[in-house]
C-alpha positions as CSV (number, residue, x, y, z in Angstrom):
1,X,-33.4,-3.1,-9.4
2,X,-30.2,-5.2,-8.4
3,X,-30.4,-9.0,-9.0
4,X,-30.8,-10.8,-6.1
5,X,-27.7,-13.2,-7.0
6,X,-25.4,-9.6,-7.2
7,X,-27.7,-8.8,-3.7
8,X,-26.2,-11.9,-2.1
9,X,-22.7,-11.4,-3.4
10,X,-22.4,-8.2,-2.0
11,X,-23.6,-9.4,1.7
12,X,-21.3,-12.4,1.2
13,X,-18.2,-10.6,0.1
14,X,-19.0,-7.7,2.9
15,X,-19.5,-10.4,5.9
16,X,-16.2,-12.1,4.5
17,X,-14.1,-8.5,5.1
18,X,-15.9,-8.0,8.7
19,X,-15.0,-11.8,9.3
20,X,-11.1,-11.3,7.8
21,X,-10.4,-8.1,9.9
22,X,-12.1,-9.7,13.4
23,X,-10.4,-12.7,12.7
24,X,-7.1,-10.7,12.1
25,X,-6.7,-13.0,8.9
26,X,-5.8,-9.9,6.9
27,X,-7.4,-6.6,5.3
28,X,-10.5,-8.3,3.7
29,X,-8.7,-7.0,0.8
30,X,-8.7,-10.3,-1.6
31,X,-11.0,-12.8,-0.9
32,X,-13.8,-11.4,-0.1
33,X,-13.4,-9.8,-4.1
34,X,-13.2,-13.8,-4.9
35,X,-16.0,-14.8,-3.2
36,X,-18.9,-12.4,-4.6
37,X,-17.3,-12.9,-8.3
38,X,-17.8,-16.4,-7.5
39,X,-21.2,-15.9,-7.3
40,X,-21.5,-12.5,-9.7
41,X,-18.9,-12.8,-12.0
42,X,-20.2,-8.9,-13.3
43,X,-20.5,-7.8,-9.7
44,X,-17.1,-5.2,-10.5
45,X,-18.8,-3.7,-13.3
46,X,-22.6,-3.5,-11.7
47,X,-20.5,-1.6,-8.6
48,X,-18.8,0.7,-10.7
49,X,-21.0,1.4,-13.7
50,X,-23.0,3.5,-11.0
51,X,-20.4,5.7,-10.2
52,X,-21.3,9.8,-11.5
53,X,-17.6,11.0,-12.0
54,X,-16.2,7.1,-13.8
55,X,-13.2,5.1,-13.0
56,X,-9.7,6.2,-12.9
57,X,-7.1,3.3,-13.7
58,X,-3.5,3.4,-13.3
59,X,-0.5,0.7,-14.3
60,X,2.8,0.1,-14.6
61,X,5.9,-1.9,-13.2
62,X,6.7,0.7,-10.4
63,X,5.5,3.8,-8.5
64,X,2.1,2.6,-8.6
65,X,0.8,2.6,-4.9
66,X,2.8,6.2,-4.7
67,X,1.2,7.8,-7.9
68,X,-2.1,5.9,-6.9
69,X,-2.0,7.7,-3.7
70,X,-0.8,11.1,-4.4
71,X,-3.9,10.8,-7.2
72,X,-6.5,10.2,-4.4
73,X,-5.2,13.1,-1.8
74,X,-5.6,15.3,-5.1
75,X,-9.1,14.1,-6.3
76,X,-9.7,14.6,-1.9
77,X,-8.7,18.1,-2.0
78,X,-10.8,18.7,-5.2
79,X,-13.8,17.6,-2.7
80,X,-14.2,14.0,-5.0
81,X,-15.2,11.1,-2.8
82,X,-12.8,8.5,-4.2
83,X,-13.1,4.8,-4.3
84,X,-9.9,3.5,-3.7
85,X,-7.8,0.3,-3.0
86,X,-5.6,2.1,-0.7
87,X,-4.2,-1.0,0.9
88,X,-2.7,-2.0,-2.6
89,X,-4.8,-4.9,-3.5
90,X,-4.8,-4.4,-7.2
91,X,-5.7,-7.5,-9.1
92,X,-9.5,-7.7,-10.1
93,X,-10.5,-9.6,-7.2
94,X,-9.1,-7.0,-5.5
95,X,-10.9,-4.2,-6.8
96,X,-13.9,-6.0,-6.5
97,X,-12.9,-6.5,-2.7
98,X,-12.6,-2.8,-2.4
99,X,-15.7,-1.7,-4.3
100,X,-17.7,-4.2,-1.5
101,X,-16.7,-2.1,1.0
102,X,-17.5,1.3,-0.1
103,X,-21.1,-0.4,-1.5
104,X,-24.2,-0.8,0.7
105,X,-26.4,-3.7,1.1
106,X,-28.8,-2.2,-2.1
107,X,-25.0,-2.0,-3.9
108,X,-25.0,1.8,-4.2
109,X,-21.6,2.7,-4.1
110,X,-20.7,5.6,-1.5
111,X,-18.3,7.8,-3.8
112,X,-18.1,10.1,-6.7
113,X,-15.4,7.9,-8.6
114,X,-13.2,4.8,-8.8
115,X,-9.6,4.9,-8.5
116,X,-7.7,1.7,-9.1
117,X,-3.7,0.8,-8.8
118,X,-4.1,-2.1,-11.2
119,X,-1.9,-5.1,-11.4
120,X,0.2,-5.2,-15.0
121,X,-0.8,-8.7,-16.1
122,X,-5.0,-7.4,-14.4
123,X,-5.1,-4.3,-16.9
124,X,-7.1,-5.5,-19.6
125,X,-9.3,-7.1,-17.6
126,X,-10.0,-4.3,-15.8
127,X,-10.6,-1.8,-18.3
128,X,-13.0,-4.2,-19.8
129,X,-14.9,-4.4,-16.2
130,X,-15.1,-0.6,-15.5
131,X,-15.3,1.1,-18.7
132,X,-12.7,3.9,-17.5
133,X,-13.2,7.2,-18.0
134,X,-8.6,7.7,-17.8
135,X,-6.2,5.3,-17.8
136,X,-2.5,5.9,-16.7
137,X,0.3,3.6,-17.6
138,X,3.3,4.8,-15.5
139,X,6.0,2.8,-16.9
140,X,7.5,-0.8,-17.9
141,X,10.1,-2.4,-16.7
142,X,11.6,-6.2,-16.5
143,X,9.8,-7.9,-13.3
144,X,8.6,-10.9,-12.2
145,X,8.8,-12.9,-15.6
146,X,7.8,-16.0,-14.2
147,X,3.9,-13.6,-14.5
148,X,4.1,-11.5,-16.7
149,X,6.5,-12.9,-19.3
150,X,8.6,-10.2,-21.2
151,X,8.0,-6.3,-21.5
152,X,7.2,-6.9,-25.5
153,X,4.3,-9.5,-24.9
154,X,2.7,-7.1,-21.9
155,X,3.1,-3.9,-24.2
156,X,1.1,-5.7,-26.7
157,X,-1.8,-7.1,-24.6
158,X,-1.9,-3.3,-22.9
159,X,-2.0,-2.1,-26.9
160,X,-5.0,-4.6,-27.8
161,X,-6.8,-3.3,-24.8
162,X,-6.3,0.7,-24.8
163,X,-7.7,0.1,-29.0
164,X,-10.9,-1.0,-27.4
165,X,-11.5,2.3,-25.0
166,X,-14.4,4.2,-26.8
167,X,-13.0,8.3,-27.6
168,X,-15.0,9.4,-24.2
169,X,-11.9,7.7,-22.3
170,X,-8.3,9.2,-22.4
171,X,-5.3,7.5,-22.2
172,X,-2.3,9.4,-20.3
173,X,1.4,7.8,-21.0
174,X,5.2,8.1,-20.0
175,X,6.6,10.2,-23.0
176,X,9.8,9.5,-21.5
177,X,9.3,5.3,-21.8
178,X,9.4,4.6,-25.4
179,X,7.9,1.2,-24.8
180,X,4.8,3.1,-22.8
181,X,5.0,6.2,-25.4
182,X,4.4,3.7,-28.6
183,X,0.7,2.7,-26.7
184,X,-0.3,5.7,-27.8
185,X,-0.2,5.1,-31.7
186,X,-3.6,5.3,-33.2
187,X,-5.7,4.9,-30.5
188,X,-10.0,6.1,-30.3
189,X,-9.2,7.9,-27.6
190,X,-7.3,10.9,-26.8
191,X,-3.8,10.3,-25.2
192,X,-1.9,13.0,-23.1
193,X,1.8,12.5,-22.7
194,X,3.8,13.7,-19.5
195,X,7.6,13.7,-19.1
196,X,11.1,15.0,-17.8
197,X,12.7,17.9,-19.3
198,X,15.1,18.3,-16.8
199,X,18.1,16.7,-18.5
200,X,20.4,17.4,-15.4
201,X,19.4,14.5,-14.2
202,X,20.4,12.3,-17.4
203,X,22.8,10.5,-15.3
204,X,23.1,7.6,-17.7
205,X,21.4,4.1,-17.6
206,X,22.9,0.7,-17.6
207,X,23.2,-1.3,-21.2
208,X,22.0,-4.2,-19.6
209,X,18.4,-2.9,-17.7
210,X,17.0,-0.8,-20.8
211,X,14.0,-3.1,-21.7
212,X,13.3,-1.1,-24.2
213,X,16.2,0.0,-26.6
214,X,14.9,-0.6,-29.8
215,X,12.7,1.2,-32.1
216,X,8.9,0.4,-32.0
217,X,8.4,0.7,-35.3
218,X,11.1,-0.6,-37.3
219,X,13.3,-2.6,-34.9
220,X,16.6,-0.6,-34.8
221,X,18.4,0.7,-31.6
222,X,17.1,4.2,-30.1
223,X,19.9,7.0,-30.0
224,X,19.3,8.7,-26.6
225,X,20.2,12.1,-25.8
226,X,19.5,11.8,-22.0
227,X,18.5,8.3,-20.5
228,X,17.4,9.4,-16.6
229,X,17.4,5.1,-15.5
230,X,16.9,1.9,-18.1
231,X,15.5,2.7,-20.9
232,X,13.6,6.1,-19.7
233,X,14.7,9.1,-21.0
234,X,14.7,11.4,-24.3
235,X,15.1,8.8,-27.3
236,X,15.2,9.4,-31.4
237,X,15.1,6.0,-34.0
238,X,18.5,7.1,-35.9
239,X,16.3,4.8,-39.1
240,X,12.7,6.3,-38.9
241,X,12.4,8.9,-37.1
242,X,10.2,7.8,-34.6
243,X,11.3,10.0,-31.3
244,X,9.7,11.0,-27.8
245,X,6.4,12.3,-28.2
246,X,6.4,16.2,-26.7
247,X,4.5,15.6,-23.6
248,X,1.4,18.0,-22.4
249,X,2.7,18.6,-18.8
250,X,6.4,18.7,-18.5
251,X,8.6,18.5,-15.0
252,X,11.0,21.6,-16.5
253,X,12.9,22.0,-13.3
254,X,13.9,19.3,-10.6
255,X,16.2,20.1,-7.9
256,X,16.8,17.1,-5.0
257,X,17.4,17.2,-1.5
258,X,18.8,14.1,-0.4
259,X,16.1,11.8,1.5
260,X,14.7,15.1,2.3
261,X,12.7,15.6,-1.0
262,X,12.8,17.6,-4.2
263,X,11.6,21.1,-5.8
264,X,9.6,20.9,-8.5
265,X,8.3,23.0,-11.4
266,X,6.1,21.3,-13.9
267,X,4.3,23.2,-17.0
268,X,1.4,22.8,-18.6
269,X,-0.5,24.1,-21.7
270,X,-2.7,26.6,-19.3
271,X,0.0,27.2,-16.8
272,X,2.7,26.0,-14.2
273,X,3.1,24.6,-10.7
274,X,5.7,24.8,-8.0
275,X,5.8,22.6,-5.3
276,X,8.1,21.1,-2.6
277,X,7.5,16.9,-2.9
278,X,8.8,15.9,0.7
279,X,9.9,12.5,-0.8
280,X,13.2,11.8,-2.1
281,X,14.2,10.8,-5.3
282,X,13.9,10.9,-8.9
283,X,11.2,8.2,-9.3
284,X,9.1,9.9,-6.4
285,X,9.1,13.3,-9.0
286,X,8.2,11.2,-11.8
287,X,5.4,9.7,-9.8
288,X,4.2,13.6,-8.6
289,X,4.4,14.2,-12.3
290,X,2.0,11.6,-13.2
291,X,-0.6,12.4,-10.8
292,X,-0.2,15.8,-11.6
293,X,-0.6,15.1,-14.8
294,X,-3.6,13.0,-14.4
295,X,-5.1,15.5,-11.9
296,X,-5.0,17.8,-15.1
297,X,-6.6,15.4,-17.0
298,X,-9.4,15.0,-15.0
299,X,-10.2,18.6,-14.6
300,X,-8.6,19.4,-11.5
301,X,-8.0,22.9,-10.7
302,X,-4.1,23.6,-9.7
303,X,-4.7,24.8,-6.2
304,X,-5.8,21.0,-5.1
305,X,-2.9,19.4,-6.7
306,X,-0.4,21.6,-5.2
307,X,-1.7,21.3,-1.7
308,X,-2.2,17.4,-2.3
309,X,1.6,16.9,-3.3
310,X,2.9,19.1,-0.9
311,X,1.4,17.7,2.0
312,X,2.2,14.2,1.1
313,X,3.0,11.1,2.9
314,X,4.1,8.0,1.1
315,X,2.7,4.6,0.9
316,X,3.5,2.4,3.8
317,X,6.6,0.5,3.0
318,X,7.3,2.9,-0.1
319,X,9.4,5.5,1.6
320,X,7.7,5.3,5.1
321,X,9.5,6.9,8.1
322,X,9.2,4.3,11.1
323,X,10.1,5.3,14.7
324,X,11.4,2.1,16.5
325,X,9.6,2.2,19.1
326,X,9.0,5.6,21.6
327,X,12.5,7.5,21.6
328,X,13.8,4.6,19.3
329,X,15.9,5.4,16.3
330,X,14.5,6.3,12.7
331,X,13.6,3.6,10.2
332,X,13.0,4.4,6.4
333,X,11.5,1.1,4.7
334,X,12.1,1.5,0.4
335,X,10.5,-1.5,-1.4
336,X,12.8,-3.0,-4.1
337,X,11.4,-5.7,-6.4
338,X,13.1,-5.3,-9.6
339,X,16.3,-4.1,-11.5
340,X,15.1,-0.5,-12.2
341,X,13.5,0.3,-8.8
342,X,16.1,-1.3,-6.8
343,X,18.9,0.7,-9.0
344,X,17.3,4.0,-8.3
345,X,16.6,3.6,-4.5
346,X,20.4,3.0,-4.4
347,X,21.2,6.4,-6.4
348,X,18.9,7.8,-3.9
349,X,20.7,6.7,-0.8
350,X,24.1,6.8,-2.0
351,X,23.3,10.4,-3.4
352,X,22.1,11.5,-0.2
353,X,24.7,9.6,1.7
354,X,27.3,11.8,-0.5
355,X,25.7,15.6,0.3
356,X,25.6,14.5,4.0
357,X,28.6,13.0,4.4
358,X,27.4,10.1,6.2
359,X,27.8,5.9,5.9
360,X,25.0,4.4,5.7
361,X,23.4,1.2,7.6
362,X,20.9,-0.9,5.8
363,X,18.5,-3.9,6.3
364,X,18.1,-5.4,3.0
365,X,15.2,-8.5,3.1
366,X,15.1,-10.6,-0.2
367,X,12.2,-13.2,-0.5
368,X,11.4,-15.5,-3.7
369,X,7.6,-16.0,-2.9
370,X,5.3,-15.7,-5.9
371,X,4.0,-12.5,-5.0
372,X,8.1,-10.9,-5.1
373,X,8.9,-12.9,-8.3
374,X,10.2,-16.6,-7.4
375,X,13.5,-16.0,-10.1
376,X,16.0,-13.6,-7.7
377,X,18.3,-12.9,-10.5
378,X,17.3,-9.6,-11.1
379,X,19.6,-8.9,-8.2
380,X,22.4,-9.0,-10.6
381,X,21.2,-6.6,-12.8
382,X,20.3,-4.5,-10.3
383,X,23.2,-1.5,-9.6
384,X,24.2,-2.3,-6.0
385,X,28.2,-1.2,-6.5
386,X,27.7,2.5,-5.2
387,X,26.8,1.2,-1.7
388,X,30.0,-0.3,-1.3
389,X,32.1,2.9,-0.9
390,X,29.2,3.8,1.8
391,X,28.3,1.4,3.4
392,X,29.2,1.0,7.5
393,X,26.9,-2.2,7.4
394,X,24.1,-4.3,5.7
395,X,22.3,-6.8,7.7
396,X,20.8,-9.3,5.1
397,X,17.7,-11.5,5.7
398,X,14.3,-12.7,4.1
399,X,14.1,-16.5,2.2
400,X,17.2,-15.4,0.2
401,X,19.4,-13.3,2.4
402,X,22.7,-15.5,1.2
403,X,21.8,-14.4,-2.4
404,X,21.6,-10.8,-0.9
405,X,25.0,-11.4,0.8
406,X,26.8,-12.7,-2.2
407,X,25.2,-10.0,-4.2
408,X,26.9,-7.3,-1.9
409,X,30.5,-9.1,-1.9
410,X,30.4,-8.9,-5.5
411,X,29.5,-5.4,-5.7
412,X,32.4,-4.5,-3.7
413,X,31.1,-4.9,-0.1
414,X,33.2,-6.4,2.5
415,X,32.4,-8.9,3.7
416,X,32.9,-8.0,7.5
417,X,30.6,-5.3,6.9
418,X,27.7,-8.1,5.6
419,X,25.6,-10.3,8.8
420,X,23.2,-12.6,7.3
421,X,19.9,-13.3,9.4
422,X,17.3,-15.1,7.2
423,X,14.7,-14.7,10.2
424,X,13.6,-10.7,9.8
425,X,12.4,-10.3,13.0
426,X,15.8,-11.2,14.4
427,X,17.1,-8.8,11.5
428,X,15.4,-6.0,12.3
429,X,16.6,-6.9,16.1
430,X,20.6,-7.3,15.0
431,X,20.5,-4.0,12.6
432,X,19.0,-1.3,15.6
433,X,21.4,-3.3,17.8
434,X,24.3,-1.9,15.5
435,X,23.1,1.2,14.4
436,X,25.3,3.9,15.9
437,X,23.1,7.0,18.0
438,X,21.6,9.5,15.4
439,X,21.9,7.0,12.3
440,X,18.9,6.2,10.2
441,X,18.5,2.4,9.7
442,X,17.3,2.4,5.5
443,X,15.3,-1.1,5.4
444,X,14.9,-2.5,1.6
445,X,12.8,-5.4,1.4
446,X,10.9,-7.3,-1.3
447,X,7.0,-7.1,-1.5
448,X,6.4,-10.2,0.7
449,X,9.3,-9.1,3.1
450,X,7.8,-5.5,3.3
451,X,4.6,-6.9,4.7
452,X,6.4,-9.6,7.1
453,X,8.5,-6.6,8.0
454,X,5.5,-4.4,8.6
455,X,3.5,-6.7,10.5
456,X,6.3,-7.9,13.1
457,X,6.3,-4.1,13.2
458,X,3.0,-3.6,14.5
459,X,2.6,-6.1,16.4
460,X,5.9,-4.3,18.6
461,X,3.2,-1.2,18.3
462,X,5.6,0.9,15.7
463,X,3.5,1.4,12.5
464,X,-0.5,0.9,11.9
465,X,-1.5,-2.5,9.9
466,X,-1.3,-2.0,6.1
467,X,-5.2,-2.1,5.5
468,X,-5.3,1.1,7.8
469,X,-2.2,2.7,6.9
């Protein structure tokens, strides 16, 4: 029988979401997770312990709302009901927030199986609440150190925690990220690698945002032979020998098409899929990768996981297509929050720019609020110099727009071509005002920015509100 404390923390924590969303104070998607842990500090665990097919967790620095997602439409098409924080909520309160409202009044959850996006700095934490049955760690890169501190320090308190999963859990890693790879050393439980053996698309990476270029072992600089972005890519110690694991499930072929999307063909030890992803990108195939990976891992048969990743539509504000308004012109909205992710959203646009043959008109919304990171210097690291040969016009707002601005002239921008409008809405006003007929208008904001962004947007009736989209 449930304890009547985790009984009332369950009808507090529900009431709180039903009061949030009627309220329009938000999705219910954090505090409500506060609340009942307040009062049941176990309640995650008690909620998810009862759950036939386990928990599924999944971490990293970026690509984890995508991956996350494309996860879920493949456990979907398997016929698993999923629990899921869809709306991205991923530190433990809220999971907690999210197991709530899939759990009745008695605190029987309503699904086959947990599936949590978890927050970098939240990981331990919550494989020690859920006891998952896989764990995915995607990748990790420099963000946010005012958090999480640096890359080193997190890979360690990931390590500690993945050494205390029992050998009934499996642990599935980046073979391609030697600082993800390395978690895999010794472990109780099984690990399964996944990576890129497409080395066409080893287009080089930037000295200065590869986290991780030195051995893991015995502290001397990799050798790469391809490095795909940072410090991802196919990597030997020149000293030890310590190299890139040979991953299980391997993306062999990847051809892209522009913001269109990309072919794939990934092999396994039992076979091989091939699929048309329609997201662009390189990232976006790495993510399919991963969840195709994990899908493997968790027993899925092929046929789900090719329909799933076909079929798929990203995240909102992670590649969403945005109509402005009926007959209005296209928006595409491409989170940035860090050196690596705002680097390869560039390739992809200028890339695509390049095969088309067009300039490209962007809205680029920079905030320093603790949930984007409050240090903006990234933006330095970040490789914002192909725009400038491409770029008809960037309209630059959020908390630090002039940052942004300055950013751009130093990358080779011109400055006629740069308007600065720290209030978005008035942005996203100025930028359709200047886009030409037929143009796409490519919107990159931070975190916070993506959500201002996306809520002045449906309150002009263009896209859903995030908890439902």
């Amino acid at each position: 029988m449930t304890h009547p404390r985790t009984l009332f923390a369950i009808a507090l924590g529900k009431a709180a979401i039903v009061l949030s969303r009627a309220l329009h104070l938000g999705g219910g998607t954090h505090v409500p997770g506060t609340l009942a842990r307040s009062i049941a500090p176990n309640i995650l665990h008690t909620l998810t312990a009862a759950l036939p097919q386990g928990v599924v967790l999944l971490s990293g620095t970026n690509g984890k709302t995508t991956t996350t997602r494309m996860i879920a439409d493949i456990l979907r098409g398997a016929h698993r009901r999923v629990l899921h924080n869809r709306a991205g909520a991923n530190l433990v309160s809220g999971l907690t927030a999210t197991a709530l409202a899939a759990s009745n009044l008695a605190g029987r959850v309503q699904a086959d199986m947990g599936l949590f996006e978890t927050d970098e700095a939240a990981l331990p934490q919550a494989v020690r609440e859920t006891c998952p049955r896989l764990v995915l760690i995607h990748n990790l890169f420099r963000d946010q150190l005012d958090r999480y501190g640096e890359v080193d320090t997190l890979a360690q308190t990931w390590l500690q925690s993945l050494r205390h999963l029992p050998p009934t859990s499996t642990v599935l890693l980046n073979a391609d990220d030697p600082a993800v790879a390395f978690l895999g050393t010794d472990l109780p439980a099984p690990v399964w690698y996944y990576g890129l053996d497409d080395t066409r698309h080893a287009a080089g990476a930037a000295a200065h945002t590869a986290d991780s270029q030195f051995c893991r072992r015995c502290g001397t600089r990799y050798d790469y032979s391809a490095a795909f972005y940072g410090h991802v890519g196919h990597y030997v110690c020149p000293a030890c020998g310590h190299r890139r694991p040979q991953p299980q499930v391997r993306l062999v072929r990847l051809d892209l098409h522009g913001t269109e999307g990309s072919h794939l063909h990934i092999v396994y030890p039992d076979g091989e899929l091939a699929f048309f992803l329609p997201l662009p990108g390189l990232y976006n195939a790495i993510n399919a990768l991963a969840a195709t990976a994990a899908g493997l891992a968790l027993g899925i048969a092929p046929a789900p996981i090719h329909t799933a990743l076909e079929h798929f539509s990203a995240a909102f504000g992670r590649i969403e297509r945005v109509q402005a308004g009926p007959g209005g012109s296209p928006m595409l909205i491409a989170l940035i929050k860090n050196p690596v992710g705002a680097s390869e959203t560039v390739r992809m646009l200028t890339d695509s720019a390049a095969l088309t043959g067009t300039m490209l008109h962007t809205l680029v919304a920079i905030n320093d609020r603790y949930a984007d990171g409050t240090d903006v210097s990234w933006l330095w690291d970040a490789e914002f110099e192909p725009l400038a040969a491409l770029l008809a016009r960037a309209t630059v707002s959020g908390t630090r727009a002039e940052d942004m601005a300055v950013r751009l002239k130093y990358g080779g921008v011109p400055p006629e071509r740069i308007a600065v409008e720290p209030d978005l809405p008035r942005a996203i006003d100025t930028a359709l005002a200047t886009l030409p007929p037929g143009a796409t208008l490519f919107v990159l904001p931070t975190y916070t920015a993506m959500l201002e962004l996306r809520e002045n947007l449906s309150h002009r009736g263009w896209v859903r509100p995030f908890w439902e989209a």
